[in-house]
N, C-alpha and C positions, 0 to 999 in steps of 0.2 A: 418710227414711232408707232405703238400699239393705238391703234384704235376701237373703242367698242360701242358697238351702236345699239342701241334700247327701241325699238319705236312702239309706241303704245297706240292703240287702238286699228292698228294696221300694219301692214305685211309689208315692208321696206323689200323689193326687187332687189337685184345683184347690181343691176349697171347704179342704183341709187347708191346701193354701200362703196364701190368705186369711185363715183363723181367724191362720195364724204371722204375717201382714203387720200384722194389724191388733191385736194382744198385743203386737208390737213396735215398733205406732207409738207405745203409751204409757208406749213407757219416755222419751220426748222430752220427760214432763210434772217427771221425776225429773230429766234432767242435758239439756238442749238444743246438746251439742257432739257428741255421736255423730256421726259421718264413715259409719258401712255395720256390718255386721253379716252375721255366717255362722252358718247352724244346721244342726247334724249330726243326723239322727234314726235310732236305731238300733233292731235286733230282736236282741234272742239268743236263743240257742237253750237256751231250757229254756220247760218245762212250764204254769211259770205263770205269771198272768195280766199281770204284772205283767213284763212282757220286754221294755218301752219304755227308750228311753232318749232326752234330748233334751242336744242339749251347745250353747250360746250363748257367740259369741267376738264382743264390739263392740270396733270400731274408734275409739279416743279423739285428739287431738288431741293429738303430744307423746309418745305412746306407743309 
């Protein structure tokens, strides 16, 4: 499956795009029709720690 990753307001590493590649080859074990897939990873701006944000859009067949 294609993945494409977006991260807005910071520079997403390589070992990070790997950890996403390989979390979302095994959603292929749950529906095996997935066409690609886009992940948005985001920061906001507050304080704490917890300022992640991940949003996952797959691409289905028909859809």
């Amino acid at each position: 499956m294609k993945i494409t990753v977006q991260s807005i307001r910071f520079n997403a590493d390589k070992k990070l795009l790997d950890f996403i590649q390989k979390k979302a080859d095994k959603l292929d074990t749950f529906y095996d029709h997935i066409i690609s897939g886009e992940v948005y990873l985001k920061l906001e701006n507050v304080e704490d720690e917890a300022n992640k944000i991940t949003e996952i859009k797959l691409m289905l067949p028909g859809c």
